[in-house]
Every structure is written in structure tokens, then in C-alpha cells.
C-alpha positions in Angstrom: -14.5 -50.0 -36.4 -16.7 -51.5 -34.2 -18.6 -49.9 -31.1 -16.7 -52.1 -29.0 -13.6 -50.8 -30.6 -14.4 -47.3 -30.4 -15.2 -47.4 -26.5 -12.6 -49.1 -25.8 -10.4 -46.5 -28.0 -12.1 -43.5 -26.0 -12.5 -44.7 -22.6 -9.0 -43.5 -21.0 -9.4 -39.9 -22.4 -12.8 -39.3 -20.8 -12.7 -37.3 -17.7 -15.3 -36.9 -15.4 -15.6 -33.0 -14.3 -14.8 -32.4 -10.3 -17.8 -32.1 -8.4 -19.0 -28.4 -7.8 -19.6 -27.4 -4.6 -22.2 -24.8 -4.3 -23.1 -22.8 -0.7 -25.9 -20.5 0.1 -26.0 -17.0 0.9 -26.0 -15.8 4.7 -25.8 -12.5 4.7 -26.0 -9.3 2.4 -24.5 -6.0 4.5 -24.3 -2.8 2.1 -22.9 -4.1 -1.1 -21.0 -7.2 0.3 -22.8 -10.7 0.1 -21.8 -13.5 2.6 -22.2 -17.3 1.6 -21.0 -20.3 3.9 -20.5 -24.2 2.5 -18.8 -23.0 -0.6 -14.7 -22.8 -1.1 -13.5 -20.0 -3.6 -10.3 -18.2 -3.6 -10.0 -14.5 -4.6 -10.6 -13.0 -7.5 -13.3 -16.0 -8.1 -15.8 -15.0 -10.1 -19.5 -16.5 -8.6 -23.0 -16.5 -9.5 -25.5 -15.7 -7.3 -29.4 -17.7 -8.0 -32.2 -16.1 -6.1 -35.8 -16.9 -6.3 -37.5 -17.1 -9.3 -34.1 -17.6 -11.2 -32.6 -14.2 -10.3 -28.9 -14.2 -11.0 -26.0 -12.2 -10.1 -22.5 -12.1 -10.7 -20.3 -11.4 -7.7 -15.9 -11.0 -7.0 -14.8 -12.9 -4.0 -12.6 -10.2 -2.5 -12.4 -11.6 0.8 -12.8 -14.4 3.6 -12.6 -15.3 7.0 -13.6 -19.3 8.8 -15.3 -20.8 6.9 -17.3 -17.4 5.1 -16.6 -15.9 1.8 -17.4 -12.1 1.1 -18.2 -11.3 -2.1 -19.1 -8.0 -4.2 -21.7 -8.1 -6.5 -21.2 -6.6 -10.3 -24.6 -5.2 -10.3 -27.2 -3.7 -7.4 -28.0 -7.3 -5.1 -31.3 -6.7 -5.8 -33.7 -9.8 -6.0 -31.5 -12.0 -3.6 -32.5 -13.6 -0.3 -31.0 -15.9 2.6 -30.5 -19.2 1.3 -29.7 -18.6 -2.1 -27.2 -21.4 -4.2 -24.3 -19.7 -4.6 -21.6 -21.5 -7.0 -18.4 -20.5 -8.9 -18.2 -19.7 -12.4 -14.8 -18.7 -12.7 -11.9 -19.7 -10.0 -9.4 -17.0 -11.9 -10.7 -13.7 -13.6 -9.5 -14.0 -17.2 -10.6 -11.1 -20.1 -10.7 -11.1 -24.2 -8.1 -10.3 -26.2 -7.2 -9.8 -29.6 -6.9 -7.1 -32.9 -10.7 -7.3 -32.7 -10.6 -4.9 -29.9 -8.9 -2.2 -32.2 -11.4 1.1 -32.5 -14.0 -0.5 -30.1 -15.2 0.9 -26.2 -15.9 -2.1 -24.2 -17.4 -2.5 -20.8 -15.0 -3.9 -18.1 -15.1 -7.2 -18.8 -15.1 -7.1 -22.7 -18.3 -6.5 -23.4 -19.3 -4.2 -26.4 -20.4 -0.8 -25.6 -21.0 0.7 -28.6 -23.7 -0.4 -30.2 -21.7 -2.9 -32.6 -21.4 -7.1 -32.1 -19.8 -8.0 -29.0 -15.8 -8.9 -30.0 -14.9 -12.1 -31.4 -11.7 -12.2 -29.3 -9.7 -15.3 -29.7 -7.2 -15.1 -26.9 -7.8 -15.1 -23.0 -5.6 -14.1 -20.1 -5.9 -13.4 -16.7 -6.3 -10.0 -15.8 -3.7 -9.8 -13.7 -0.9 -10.1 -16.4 2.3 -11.3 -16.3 5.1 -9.6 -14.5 8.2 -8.7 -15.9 11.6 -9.2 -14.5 13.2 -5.4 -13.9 16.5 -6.7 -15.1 14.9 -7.9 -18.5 13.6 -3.8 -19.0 15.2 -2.1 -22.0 15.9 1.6 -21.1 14.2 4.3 -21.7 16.3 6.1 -24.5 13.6 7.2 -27.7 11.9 10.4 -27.6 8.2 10.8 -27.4 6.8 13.0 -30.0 3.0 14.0 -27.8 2.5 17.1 -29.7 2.4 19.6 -26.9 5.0 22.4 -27.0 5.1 22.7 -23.2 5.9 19.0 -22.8 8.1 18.5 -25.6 10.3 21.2 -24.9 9.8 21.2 -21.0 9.1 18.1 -19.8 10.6 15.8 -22.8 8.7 11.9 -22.4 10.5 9.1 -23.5 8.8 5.8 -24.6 8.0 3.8 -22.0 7.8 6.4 -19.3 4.8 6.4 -16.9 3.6 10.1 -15.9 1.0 12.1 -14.3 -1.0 14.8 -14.8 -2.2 16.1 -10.9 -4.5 18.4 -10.9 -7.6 19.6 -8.7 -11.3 19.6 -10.7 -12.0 21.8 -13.7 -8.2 22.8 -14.8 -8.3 21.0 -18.4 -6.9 17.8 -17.4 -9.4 16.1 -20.0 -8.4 18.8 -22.7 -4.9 17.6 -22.4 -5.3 14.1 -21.9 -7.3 14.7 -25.2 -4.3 16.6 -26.8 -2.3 13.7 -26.4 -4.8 10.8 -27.7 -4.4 13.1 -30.9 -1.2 14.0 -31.4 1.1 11.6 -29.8 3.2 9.2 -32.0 2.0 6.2 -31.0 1.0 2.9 -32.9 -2.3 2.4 -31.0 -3.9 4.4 -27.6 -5.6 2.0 -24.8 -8.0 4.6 -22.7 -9.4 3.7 -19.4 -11.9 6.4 -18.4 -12.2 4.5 -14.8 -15.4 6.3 -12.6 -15.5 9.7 -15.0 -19.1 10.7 -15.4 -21.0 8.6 -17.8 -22.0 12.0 -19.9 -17.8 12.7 -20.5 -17.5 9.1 -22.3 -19.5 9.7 -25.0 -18.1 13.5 -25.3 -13.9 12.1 -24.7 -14.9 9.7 -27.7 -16.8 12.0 -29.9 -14.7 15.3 -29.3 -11.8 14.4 -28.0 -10.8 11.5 -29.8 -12.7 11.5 -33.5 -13.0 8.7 -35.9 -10.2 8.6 -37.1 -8.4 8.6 -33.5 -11.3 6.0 -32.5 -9.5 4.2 -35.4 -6.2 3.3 -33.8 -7.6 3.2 -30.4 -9.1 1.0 -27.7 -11.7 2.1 -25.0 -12.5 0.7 -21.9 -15.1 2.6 -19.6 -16.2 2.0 -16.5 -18.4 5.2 -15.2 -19.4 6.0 -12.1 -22.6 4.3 -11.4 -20.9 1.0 -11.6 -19.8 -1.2 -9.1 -16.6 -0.3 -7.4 -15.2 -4.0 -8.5 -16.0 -3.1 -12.4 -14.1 0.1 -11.6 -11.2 -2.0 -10.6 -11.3 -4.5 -13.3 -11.5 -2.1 -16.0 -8.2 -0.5 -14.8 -6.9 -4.3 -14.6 -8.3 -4.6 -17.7 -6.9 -1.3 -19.9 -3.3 -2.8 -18.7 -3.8 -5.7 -19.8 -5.0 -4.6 -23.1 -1.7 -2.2 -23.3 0.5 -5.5 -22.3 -1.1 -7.3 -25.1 0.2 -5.2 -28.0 3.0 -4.2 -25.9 4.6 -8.0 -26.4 3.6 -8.2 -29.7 6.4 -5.2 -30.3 4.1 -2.0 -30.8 4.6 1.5 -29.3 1.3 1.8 -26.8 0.2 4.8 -25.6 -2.1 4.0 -22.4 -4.2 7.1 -20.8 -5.4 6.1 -17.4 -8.3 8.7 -16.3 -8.1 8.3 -13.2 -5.7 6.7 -10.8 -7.8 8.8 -8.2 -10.7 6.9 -8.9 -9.1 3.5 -9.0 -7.8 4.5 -5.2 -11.4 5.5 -4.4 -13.0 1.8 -6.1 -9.9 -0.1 -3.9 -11.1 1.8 -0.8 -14.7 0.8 -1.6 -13.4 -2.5 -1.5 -11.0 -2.7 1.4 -13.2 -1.0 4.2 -16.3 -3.0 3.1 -14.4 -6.0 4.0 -13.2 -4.8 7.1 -9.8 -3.0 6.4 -8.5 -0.8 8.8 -8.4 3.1 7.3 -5.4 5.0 7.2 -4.5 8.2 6.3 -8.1 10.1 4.4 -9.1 6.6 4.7 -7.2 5.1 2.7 -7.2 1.1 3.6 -3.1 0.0 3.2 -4.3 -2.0 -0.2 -4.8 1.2 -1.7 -1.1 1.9 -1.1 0.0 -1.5 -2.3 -2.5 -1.6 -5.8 -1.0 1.5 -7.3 2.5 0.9 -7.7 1.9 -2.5 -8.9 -0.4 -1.0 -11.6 1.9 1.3 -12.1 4.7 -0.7 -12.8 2.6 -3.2 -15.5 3.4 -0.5 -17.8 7.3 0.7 -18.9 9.7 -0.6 -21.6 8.9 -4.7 -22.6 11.1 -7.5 -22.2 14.6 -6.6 -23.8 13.1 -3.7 -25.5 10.9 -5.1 -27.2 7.5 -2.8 -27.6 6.9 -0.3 -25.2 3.5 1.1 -23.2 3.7 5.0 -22.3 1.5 5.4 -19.3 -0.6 8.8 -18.5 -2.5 8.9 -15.3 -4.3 11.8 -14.4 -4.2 12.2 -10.9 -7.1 14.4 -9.1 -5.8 16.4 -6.3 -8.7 17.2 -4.1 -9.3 20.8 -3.0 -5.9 21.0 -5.0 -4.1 19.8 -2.5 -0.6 18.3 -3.7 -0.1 16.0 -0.3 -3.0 14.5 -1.2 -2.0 10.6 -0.7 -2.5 9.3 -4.0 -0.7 12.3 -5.0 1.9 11.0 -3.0 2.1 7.5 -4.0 1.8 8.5 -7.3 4.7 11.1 -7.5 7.0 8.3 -5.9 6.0 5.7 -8.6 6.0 7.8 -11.9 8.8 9.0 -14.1 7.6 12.8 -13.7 4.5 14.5 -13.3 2.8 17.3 -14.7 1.2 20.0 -12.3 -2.1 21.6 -13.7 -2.3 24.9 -11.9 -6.1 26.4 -11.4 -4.7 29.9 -11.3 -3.2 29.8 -14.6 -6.2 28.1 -15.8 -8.3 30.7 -14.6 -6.3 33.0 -16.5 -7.4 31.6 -19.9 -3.7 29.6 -19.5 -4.4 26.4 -21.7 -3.2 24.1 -21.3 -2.3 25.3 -17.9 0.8 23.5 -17.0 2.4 25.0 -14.2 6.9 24.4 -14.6 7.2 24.6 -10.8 6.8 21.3 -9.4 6.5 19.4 -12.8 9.7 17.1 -14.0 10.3 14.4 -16.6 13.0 12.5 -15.0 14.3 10.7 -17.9 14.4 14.1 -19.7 18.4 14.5 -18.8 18.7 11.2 -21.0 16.9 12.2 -24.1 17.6 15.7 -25.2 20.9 16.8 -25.9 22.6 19.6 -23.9 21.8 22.9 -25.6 18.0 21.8 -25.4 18.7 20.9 -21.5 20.4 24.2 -20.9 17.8 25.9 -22.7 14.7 24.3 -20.9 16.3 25.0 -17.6 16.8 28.4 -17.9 13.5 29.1 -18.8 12.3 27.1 -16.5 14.6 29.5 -13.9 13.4 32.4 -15.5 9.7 31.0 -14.9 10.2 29.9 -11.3 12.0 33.4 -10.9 8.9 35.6 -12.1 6.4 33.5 -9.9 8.2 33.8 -6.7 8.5 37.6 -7.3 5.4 38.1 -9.0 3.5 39.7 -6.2 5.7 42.8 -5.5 6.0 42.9 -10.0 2.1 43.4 -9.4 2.5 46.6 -6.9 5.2 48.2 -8.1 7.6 47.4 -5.9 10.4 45.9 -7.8 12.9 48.6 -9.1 14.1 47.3 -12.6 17.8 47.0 -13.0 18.4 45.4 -9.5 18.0 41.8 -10.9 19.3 40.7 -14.0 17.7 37.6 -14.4 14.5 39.2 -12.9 14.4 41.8 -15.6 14.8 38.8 -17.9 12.2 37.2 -16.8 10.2 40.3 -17.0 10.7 41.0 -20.2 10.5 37.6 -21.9 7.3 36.7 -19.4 5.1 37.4 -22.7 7.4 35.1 -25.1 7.5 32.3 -22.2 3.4 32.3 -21.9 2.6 31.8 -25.4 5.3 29.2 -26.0 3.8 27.6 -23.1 0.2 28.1 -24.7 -1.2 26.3 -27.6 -4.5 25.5 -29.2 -5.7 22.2 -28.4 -6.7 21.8 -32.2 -2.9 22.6 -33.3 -0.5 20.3 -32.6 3.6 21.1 -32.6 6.5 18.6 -33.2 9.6 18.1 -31.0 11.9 19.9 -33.9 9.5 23.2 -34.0 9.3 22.7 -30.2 12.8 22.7 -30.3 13.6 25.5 -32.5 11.0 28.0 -30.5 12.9 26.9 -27.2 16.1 27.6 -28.4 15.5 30.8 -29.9 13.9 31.9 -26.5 17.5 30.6 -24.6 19.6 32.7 -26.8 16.9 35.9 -26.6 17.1 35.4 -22.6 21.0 35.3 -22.8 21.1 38.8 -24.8 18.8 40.4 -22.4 21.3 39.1 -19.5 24.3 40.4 -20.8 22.6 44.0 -21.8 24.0 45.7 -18.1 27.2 43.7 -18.6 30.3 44.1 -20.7 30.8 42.7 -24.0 33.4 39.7 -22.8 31.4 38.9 -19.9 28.2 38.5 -21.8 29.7 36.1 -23.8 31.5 34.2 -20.6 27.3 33.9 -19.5 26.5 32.6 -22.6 29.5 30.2 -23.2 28.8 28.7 -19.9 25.3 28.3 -19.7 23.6 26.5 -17.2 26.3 23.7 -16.9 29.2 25.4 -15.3 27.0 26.9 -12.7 26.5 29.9 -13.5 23.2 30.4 -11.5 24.7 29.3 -8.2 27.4 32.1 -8.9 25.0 34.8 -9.0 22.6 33.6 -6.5 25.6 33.4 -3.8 26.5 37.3 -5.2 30.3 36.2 -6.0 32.3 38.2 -8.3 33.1 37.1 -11.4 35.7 34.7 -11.3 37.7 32.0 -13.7 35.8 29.0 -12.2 32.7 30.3 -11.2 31.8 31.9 -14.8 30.3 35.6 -15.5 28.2 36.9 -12.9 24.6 37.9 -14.5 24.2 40.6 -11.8 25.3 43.9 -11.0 28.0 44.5 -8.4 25.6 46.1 -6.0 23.1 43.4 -6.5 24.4 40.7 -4.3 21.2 39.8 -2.4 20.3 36.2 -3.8 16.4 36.7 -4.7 14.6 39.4 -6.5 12.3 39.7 -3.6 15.0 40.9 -0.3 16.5 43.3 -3.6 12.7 45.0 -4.4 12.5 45.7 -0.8 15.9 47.2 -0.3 14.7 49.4 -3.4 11.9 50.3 -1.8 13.1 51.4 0.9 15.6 53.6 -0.9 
């Protein structure tokens, strides 16, 4: 072939690249850079070319006229008025692929182990691909995480997103730990999203081990990093999940924390100009975390699954905290870390009151539902009282359930307890819970007759038998055996203790 031949052959699929427009930076105010002359939508990645061939890289996160504002990934040091400013990237894509498997990457894929940077094949945008709610499977498989509190209390199914809200200091990193190890998962994705750079190299070390390393994937973004790395590697764990997710595999992602992805969005939306809301939150705070949220959950038709954990941080432990809000409204359940059990030597220290797997009711069958919610009665019932227990003034014998609850409180704390180095399956969890239901039962029928006794226990929980006693009715064909006294009509332990004392 001639060269004739072969220009004319190649001609019509040459294509000459679009011109780039470049602008110049204007102004630099805190952490956000201003350019003019350039056009970039959000989410563009740019570079920033200063004197002396400084460069940064920078997020457009904003605009207004003819301005773009932009975040730098690094300090915007070494830049000056009139710098080129061009685009490198018009849509924020990351690496992906089985390379990734037992590596801790940066937030945009770089290696940060020591070890050759990923030879990742596949690209996609970090934003994912949404799927249609009516395409979900359900949620109907039991979650095997290892913890006898949350198997038998708080039952996870796979593809359930749930928190764990706590203040500072409680063990949420102990638990979150607990589950990397022991939950039945066929990989773990861990975002450790503004944690202290110290506790990444400790999570992975202690936490995790080799062999959990193994089957796991690490993203970290620490602290000291830009608030738009913070963000990314949040964007960028999910996307990871999603990736394994479609190709059919159970994923277990650990999100720690969703506090801290709130904080790197505020960052963000007030630099920008946002208008704060309530602890000033911007409103794109509000609108970020359910949509992150809701990237994980049951795939397409059933097909592969990603089990989300976000540890939530409650600040000052306070529970109406608004990412504690936002968070219990998106979630399946939540798990409340209580500082005065911790600081009982309480590990983990999951507190039952105020903690709920919602799609519990839909995995477990009924003698393990009746069975968790009595204890959890019997738990509830002890804290409420637990004060005038304390000081001596509850009488025993003018509660039936409160004696219970007395006398199992031992059985209930270590069942709740466990070693974080021993893990415990759902059929031991199972067995210790049910053994503790029928113990409770015996104890409840001991100031009642024989036939009664067994009426209580025959009925359990699902014939109402605790709104009977609560309302002091007698015992009656459709209400089921009372579990109290006849004198004991008053419907709390506490009003009864101080009619006693008083006595």
C-alpha cells in the first residue's frame, strides 16, 4: 500500500481534539480558589500552574457569572494571581478492579501502603449508578456479624444499612473492629473518612490483621486532608462496595464516620457561600447523606448485596444531634453506644433502649422474636427503676416482672458482654437467648399458680400479655395471665416502690 493509499485510508478517522480553554486565577480566599475565562462544570477536576511550574489539583464545587470556585486537594501554597488554570478532568472517575482486594488506598486510588500503585483496569464515575427502588430484592437472609448482642438483639439482614451512634471514647472502633472480623461477608470495603491518621495504621494492624487485610479493601482519608478528599473517599468506598456488589458478592461496607463526611460537606457548602442551618449545617449536608445512604442495600433483583455500618458520633452525646437525626431516618436500625455502660467496664456497650433492627421482625422466627423482646422489656424495666433498686427503695414482690428483671440483671449483662477476641454465631446466640426467655418465664410464674404460669408462658409476648399487666387487669380469657399480683395494679415498678415505701 502506498502512502497515498494509507492517508487516504486514515484521513476520516482522525479527529482533531476540541480546543482547551484555560482561565487564570483571581482570587484565593481560605481554602477556595477563584479563576475567571475558563468554563468547567462541577465535580471537574482542574490543575492549577503557578510560577515556577507549581501545580495543584483543585474540585470545582461551585460557580456564580462568569467565576468558578474551586477547592484545592492539597494546601494552595505556591499559587499567585494570574495563574493558567485548565481542566483535567470534566467528570471525577476512580480505579477499579480485584486489584484493589487487601490494599489501603488514598482517596483517589492511590497506594498507601508502601506496595505499587494498583493496576486497575476498569474506571467509573464516582458517583455510581443509581438503582431503581422497584428493581431491590428484599431484605430476607440473616447476617451472621458475630456479636451476641446484635445477633440475638438486634438481628441484621444482608443488605441492611445501620448505625452505630455514639458520643467519643465508648468503643465504637472496638466494635466496628468486631465486625470487620467476624462478620460473614465475602469481602469488607472500610472507609476510615477524617479518623486521626495514628488510628489507620492501628484499625489495620489490630483491628483487622492479615488475614482480615486479606479479604478487605481500605480507603483512608485522615484528618489533615482536604475536606474534598474527605468527600471523595466516602464517594469512593461506595463505589468500591457497588463494584463487587454487581458482580453478585455479599459486601460488608464500614463507613467510619458519617459524622465526618457531614463535617467535610459543611467545609464545603459554607466556603462557597451556603447559608447555615441548624449547628451549621449548610442544607447539602441534609441532601448528601441519604443519597449515600441509599448507594448501598440489596442489588438489582437480588443480585449481590452491600451491608452498610456507619458509625455515627453524637457530640457531647447528644442523640438530637442532626446527623443523628438524618441518620436514624435513613438507616434500617441503629445501635446506641451508651458511655455509662461503657464506663462500667460494659463492652461492647450497647445500650437495648433506643437501638432497633427494623427488618429484624422479618428474619427471626417467632420464639427468637418473643424471646428478644422480653428481654429487652426486662432490660428497659430495670433501667427505668434502677435508681430507687440503688437506695433501697423498691420492696421485692410488688413487681413481677421487676423482680425478674432483678434477678436475671446478672444473666442479661453477660449475655450482652463478650470479648472482642471471641466471636459467637447466630445458633449459640440463639440458644443462650432462648434459654434466658424460658429462665425469665419461671421466675414470672413463681408468685402465681401453676395454670396461670403456664397461660404467661403459652402466650408470650404475642397475645399481649405485657399490656395486660401494665393496665393492672385481671386475668382474663383474651387478655392472657396477669404476671402481677392482685395488689399490684400500679403500671411501673417506680409509683409501686414508692407506695412501699411509704408503707
Amino acid at each position: 500500500m502506498s502512502f497515498d493509499d494509507l492517508a487516504e485510508a486514515v484521513m476520516p478517522r482522525l479527529r482533531v481534539p476540541p480546543p482547551m480553554r484555560t482561565g487564570t486565577l483571581a482570587r484565593v480566599v481560605g481554602l477556595t480558589l477563584e479563576a475567571k475565562g475558563i468554563m468547567a462544570p462541577l465535580g471537574a477536576v482542574c490543575e492549577v500552574v503557578g510560577a515556577g511550574g507549581h501545580r495543584i489539583e483543585a474540585e470545582v464545587v461551585g460557580f456564580q457569572d462568569q467565576a468558578i470556585f474551586l477547592m484545592p486537594f492539597v494546601e494552595p501554597k505556591g499559587v499567585g494571581p494570574g495563574d493558567l488554570v485548565r481542566v483535567t478532568e470534566h467528570t471525577a472517575h476512580a480505579k477499579l478492579g480485584p486489584e484493589l482486594l487487601g490494599r489501603v488506598v488514598g482517596p483517589r486510588g492511590e497506594a498507601l501502603d508502601g506496595l505499587p500503585e494498583p493496576d486497575c483496569k476498569d474506571r467509573l464515575s464516582l458517583l455510581g449508578l443509581p438503582v431503581n427502588p422497584m428493581e431491590r430484592g428484599p431484605i430476607h437472609e440473616t447476617l451472621d456479624v458475630g456479636v451476641r448482642a446484635m445477633n440475638g438483639m438486634l438481628t441484621m439482614g444482608k443488605g441492611q444499612r445501620i448505625g452505630l451512634v455514639a458520643g467519643s471514647g465508648v468503643g465504637k472502633s472496638s466494635l466496628l473492629g468486631m465486625l470487620t472480623r467476624y462478620t460473614k461477608a465475602d469481602l469488607v470495603v472500610i472507609g476510615l473518612i477524617g479518623e486521626r491518621g495514628r488510628e489507620v495504621q492501628a484499625f489495620i494492624q489490630e483491628s483487622l490483621g492479615p488475614e482480615g487485610l486479606a479479604k478487605s479493601v481500605v480507603v483512608a482519608a485522615p484528618a489533615n486532608v482536604s475536606a474534598v478528599l474527605r468527600l471523595k473517599a466516602a464517594l469512593y468506598s461506595h463505589l468500591i462496595a457497588e463494584y463487587f456488589r454487581d458482580q453478585g458478592k455479599n459486601v460488608l461496607l464500614l463507613v467510619d464516620s458519617l459524622t465526618r463526611v457531614a463535617h467535610a460537606q459543611r467545609e464545603i457548602g459554607l466556603a462557597v457561600g451556603e447559608p447555615p442551618t441548624a449547628k451549621g449545617y449548610p442544607p447539602s449536608v441534609f441532601s448528601l447523606l441519604p443519597s449515600l445512604i441509599e448507594r448501598a442495600g440489596v442489588g438489582r433483583r437480588g443480585y449481590g448485596a452491600i451491608t452498610a455500618v456507619y458509625t455515627v458520633l453524637a457530640e457531647n452525646d447528644d442523640a438530637s444531634d442532626p446527623v443523628v437525626d438524618i441518620a436514624r431516618a435513613s438507616l434500617d436500625g441503629q445501635v446506641m453506644l451508651s458511655r455509662s455502660l461503657a464506663d462500667a467496664a460494659h463492652y461492647p456497650a450497647i445500650d437495648l433502649n433506643g437501638s432497633i433492627s427494623r427488618v429484624m421482625q422479618n428474619l427471626v422466627d417467632p420464639p427468637a422474636m418473643k424471646a428478644a423482646n422480653r428481654l429487652r422489656r426486662l432490660w428497659s424495666l430495670y433501667q427505668q427503676n434502677a435508681d430507687l433498686i440503688q437506695v433501697g427503695a423498691y420492696q421485692p414482690g410488688t413487681n413481677v416482672d421487676l423482680d425478674t428483671a432483678i434477678t436475671l440483671r446478672p444473666e442479661i449483662e453477660q449475655f450482652l458482654q463478650q470479648d472482642m477476641h471471641e466471636p459467637c454465631g447466630l445458633e449459640e446466640t440463639r440458644q443462650a437467648l432462648l434459654a434466658l426467655y424460658q429462665k425469665s418465664l419461671q421466675l414470672s410464674g413463681a408468685g402465681v399458680d401453676m395454670p396461670a404460669a403456664k397461660s404467661t408462658a403459652a402466650t408470650g409476648f404475642a397475645q399481649g400479655s405485657a399490656p395486660a399487666r401494665s393496665q393492672g387487669r385481671a386475668p382474663g380469657p383474651a387478655g392472657g395471665a396477669s404476671a402481677l399480683r392482685p395488689a399490684a395494679s400500679a403500671p411501673s415498678g417506680m409509683r409501686i416502690a414508692s407506695r412501699g415505701a411509704k408503707a
